[in-house]
C-alpha positions as CSV (number, residue, x, y, z in Angstrom):
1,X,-53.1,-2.5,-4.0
2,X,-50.6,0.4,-5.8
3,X,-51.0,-0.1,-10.1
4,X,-48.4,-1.8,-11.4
5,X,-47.5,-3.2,-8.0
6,X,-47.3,-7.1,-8.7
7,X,-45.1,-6.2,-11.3
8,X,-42.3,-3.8,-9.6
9,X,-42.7,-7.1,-6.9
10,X,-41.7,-9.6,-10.1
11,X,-39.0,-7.5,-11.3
12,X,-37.4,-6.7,-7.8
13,X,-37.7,-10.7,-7.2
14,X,-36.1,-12.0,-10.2
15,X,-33.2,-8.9,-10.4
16,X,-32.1,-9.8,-7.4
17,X,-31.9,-14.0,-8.3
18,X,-30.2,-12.4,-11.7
19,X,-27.7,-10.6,-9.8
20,X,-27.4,-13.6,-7.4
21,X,-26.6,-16.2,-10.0
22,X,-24.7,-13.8,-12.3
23,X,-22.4,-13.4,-9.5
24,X,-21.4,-16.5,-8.6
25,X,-20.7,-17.5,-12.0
26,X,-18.8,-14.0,-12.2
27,X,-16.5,-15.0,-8.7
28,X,-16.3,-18.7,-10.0
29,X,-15.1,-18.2,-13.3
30,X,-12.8,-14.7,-12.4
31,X,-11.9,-16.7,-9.2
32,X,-10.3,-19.7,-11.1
33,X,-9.5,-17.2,-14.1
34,X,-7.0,-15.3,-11.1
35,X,-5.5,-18.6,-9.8
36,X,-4.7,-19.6,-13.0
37,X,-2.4,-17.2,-13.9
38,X,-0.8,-17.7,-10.1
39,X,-2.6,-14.6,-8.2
40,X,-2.3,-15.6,-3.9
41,X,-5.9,-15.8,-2.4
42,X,-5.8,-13.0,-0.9
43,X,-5.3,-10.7,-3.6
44,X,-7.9,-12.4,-5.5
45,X,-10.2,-11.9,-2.5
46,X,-9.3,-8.0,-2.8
47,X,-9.6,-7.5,-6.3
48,X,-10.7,-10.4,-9.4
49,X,-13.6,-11.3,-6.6
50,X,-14.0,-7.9,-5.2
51,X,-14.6,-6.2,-8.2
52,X,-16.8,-9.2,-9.8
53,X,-18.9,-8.5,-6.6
54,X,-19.3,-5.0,-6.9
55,X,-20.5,-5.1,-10.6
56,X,-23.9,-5.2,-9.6
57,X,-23.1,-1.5,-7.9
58,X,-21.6,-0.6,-11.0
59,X,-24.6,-1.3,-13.4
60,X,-27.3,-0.4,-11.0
61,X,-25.7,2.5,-10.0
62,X,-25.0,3.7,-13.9
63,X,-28.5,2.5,-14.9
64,X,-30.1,4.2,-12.4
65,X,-27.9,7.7,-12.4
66,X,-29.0,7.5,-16.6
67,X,-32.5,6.5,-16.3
68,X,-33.6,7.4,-12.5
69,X,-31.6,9.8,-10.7
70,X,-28.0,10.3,-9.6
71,X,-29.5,10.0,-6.0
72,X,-29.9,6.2,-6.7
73,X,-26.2,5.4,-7.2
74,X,-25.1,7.6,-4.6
75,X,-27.5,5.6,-2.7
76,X,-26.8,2.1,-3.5
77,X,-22.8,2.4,-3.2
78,X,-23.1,4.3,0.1
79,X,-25.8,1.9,1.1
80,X,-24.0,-1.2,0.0
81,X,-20.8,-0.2,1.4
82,X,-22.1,0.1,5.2
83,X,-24.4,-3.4,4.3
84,X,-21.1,-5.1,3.6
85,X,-19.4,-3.6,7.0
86,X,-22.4,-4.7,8.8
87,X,-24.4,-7.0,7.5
88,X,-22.0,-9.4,5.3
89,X,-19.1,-9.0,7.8
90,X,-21.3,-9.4,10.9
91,X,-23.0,-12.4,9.3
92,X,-19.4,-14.3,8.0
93,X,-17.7,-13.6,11.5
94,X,-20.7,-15.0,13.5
95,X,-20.2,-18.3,11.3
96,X,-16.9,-17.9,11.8
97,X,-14.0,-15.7,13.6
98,X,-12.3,-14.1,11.0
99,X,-8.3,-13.8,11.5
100,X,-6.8,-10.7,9.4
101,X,-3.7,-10.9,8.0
102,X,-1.5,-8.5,7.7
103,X,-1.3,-7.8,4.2
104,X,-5.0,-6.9,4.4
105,X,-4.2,-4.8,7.2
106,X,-0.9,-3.2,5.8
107,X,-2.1,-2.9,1.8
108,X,-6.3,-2.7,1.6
109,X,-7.2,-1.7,4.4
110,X,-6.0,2.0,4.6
111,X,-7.3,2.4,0.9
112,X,-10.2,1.3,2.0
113,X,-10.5,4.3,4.6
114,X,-9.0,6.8,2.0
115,X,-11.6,6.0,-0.5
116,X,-14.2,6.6,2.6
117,X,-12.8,10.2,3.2
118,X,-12.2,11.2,-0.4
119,X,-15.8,10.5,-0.9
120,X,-16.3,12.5,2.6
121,X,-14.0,15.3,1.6
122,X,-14.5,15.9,-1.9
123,X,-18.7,16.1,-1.7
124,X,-18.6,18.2,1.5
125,X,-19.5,21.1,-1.2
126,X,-22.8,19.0,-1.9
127,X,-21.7,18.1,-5.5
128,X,-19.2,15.1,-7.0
129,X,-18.5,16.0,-10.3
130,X,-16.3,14.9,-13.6
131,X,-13.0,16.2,-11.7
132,X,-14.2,14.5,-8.5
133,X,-15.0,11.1,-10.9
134,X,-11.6,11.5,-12.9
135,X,-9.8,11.8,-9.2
136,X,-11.6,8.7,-8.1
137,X,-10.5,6.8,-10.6
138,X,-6.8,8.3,-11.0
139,X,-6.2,6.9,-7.4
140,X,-8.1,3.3,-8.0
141,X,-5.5,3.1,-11.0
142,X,-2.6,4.2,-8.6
143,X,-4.2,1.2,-6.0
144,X,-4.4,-1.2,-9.0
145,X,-0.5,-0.6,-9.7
146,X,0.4,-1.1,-6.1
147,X,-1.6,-4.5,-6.1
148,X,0.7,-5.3,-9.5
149,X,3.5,-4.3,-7.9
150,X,3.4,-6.7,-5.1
151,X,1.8,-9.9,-7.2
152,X,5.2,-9.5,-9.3
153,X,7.1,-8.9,-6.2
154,X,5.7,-11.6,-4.0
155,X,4.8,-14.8,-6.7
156,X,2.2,-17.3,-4.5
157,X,3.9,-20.6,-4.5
158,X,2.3,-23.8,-5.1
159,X,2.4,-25.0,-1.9
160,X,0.1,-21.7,-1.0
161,X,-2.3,-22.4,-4.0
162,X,-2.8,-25.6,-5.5
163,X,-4.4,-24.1,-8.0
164,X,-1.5,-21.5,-9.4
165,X,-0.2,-21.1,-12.2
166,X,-2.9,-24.2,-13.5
167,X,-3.7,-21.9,-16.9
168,X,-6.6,-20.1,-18.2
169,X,-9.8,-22.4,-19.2
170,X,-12.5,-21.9,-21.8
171,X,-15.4,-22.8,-19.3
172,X,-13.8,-20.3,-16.6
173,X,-14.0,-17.8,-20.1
174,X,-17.7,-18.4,-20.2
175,X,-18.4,-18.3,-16.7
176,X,-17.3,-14.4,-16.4
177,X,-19.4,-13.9,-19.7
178,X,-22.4,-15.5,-18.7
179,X,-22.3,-14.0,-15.0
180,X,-21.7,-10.4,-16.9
181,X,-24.7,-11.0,-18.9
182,X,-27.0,-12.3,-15.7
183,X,-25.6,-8.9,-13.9
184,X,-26.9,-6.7,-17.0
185,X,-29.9,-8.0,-17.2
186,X,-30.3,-8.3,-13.2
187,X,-29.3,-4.7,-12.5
188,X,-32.3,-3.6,-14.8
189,X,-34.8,-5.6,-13.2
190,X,-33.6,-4.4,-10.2
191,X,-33.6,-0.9,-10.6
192,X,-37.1,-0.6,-12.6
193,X,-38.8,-3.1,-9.8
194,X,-37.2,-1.5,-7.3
195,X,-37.8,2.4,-8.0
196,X,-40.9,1.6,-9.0
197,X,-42.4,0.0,-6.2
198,X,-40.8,2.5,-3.6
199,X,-41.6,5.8,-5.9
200,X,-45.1,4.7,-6.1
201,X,-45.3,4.6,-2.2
202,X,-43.7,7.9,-2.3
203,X,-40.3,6.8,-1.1
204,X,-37.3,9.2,-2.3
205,X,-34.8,8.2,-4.9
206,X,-31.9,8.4,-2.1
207,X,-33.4,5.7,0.5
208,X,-34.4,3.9,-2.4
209,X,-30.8,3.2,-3.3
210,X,-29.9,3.4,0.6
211,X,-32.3,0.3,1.5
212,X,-33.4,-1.9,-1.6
213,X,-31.0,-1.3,-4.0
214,X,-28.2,-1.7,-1.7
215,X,-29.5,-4.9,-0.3
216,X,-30.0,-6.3,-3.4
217,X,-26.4,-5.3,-4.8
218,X,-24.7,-6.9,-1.2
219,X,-25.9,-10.1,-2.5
220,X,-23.1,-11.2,-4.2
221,X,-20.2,-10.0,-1.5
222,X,-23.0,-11.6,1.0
223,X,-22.6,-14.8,-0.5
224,X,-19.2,-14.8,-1.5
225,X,-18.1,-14.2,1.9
226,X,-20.3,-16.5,3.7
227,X,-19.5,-19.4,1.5
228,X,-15.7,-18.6,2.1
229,X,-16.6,-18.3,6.1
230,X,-18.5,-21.4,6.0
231,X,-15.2,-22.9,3.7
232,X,-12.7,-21.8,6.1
233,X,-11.5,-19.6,3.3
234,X,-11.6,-16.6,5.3
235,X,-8.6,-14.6,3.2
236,X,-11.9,-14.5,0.6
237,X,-14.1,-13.5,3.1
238,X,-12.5,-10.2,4.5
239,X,-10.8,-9.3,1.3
240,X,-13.7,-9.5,-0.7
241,X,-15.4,-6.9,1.1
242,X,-12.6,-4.5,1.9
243,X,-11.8,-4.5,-1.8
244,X,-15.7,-3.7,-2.8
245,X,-15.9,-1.3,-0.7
246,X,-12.9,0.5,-2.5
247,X,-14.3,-0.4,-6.0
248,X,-17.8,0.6,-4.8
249,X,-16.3,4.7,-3.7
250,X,-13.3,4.7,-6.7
251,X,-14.6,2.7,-9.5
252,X,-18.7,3.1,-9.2
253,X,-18.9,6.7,-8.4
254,X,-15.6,7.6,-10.8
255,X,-17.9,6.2,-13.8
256,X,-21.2,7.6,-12.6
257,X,-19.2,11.3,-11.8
258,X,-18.2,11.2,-15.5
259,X,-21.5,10.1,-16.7
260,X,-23.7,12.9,-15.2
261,X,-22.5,15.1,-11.7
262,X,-23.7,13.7,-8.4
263,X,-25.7,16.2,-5.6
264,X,-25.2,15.3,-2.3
265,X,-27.9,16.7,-0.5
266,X,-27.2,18.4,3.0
267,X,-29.0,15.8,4.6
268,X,-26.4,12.9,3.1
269,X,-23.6,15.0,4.3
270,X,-24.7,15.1,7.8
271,X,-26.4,11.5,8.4
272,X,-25.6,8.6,5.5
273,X,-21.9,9.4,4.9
274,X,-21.1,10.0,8.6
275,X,-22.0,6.7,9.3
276,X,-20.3,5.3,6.4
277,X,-17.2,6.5,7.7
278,X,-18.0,5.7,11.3
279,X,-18.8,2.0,10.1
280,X,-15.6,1.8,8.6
281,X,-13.3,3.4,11.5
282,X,-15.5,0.8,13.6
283,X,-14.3,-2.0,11.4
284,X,-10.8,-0.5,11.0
285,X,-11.0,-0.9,15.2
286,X,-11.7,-3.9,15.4
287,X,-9.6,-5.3,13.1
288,X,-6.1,-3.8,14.2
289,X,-7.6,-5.2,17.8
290,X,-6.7,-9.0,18.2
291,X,-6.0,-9.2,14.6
292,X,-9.6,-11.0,14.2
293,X,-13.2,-10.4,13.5
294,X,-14.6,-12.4,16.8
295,X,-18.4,-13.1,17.2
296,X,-19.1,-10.9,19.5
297,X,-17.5,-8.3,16.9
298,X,-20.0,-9.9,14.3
299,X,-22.9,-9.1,16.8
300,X,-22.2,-5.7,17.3
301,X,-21.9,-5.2,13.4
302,X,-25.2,-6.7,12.7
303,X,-26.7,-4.7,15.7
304,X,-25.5,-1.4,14.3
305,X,-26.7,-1.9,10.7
306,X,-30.1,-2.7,11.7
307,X,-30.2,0.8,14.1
308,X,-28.9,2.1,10.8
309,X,-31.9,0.6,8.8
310,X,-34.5,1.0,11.4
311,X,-33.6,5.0,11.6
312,X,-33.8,5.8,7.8
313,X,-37.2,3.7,7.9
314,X,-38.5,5.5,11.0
């Protein structure tokens, strides 16, 4: 057995139940925090729960651009980005059909694909720098004001959620603090157990972040999703992972861009963020199709993630 190796297994183990617990008590307490103060479901699902979920991406990502290599956050948000297409997607709508709505359709969704082909279009020179980063984050600011926009325009009502307008709580206060704390933590287990273990089999940085890293950092929008599939609370389900994906691209890379400039290597360009992109179209497809995420949609989803798997192991 590889030095060392029992202990990159320990800390890949218990950063991956850190992330896991930290974000649920993240989406519990921001989910509750959002209702409160009379947000509709699905712009929760697409933002407070969205973003909650992709903190994990955000301080893996950061931690290991600072302490590893940029190649790891490039990794894990490209990485966790096609996992929550295929994977968390497939996996909710085989539980359960998914029906889109059509403010998903009409407002996330097309940011969603922008953020995919901004990431596409402004690394094609094999480099995401600071301007790249501030430009990320310049249109996630424009997105977050369009969100506003319509949340002061189109007040939930009662009747829509119970839960609106109930006030903010000091427990719900603590929740996001404690999951926050769990994610920190978790996201440096992660990342030393993680690298470590794969680096000392020889394993490069990028399908480090492509494989385990990204797995591990789709926990959370894997369980939030599931839980609201297996809830009936499907508005959760498809907005959570439409908005990550969006926060993973905008928000994750914007902060590591700024940090320290991101290579792209040539191989990147013409394998992992094709089929980022061709994930997303997929999706895109089979959403405007029927207005639903059927089983047999699920199926294929899960299919094609693990052909995408199997051919970076292979």
């Amino acid at each position: 057995m590889l030095s060392g190796t029992p202990l990159y297994l320990l800390l890949l183990a218990a950063g991956i139940v850190a992330l896991y617990g930290g974000a649920e008590l993240l989406v519990s307490g921001a989910g509750r925090l959002a209702l409160g103060i009379g947000l509709r479901a699905t712009t929760v699902g697409v933002t407070v729960i969205a973003f909650a979920t992709t903190a994990p991406e955000l301080f893996v990502s950061t931690i290991g651009a600072l302490n590893v290599s940029s190649d790891v956050g490039l990794g894990t948000v490209v990485g966790s980005n096609i996992a929550n297409i295929g994977l968390v997607l497939g996996v909710s709508a085989l539980i359960k059909p998914l029906p889109i709505g059509d403010r998903v359709l009409r407002r996330h969704v097309p940011t969603m694909v922008l953020a995919a082909l901004l990431l596409v279009g402004l690394g094609a020179n094999g480099r995401i720098g600071r301007l790249e980063g501030a430009i990320f984050l310049l249109v996630l600011a424009g997105f977050t004001a369009f969100l506003l926009y319509y949340v002061n325009a189109d007040p939930p009502s009662v009747a829509d959620d119970p839960d609106a307008d109930a006030g903010v709580s000091i427990r719900d206060i603590g929740l996001v603090v404690a999951g926050l704390i769990a994610l920190v933590v978790g996201s440096r287990w992660l990342v030393a157990g993680g690298t470590g273990l794969l680096s000392a089999l020889g394993v490069p940085d990028l399908i480090i972040g492509l494989t385990v890293l990204a797995l591990g950092t789709s926990l959370p929008e894997l369980a939030a999703s599931v839980v609201g599939a297996v809830r009936g609370e499907t508005e959760f389900a498809v907005g959570n992972v439409v908005g990550s994906n969006i926060y993973n691209v905008l928000a994750v890379l914007g902060v590591v861009a700024l940090i320290t400039p991101i290579e792209i290597q040539p191989a990147t360009l013409r394998f992992e963020l094709p089929v980022m992109v061709a994930f997303t179209l997929v999706l895109v497809g089979m959403m405007s199709y029927g207005r639903r995420l059927t089983r047999l949609d699920g199926a294929a989803l899960v299919v094609g993630y693990a052909g995408f798997i199997a051919l970076l192991v292979l």
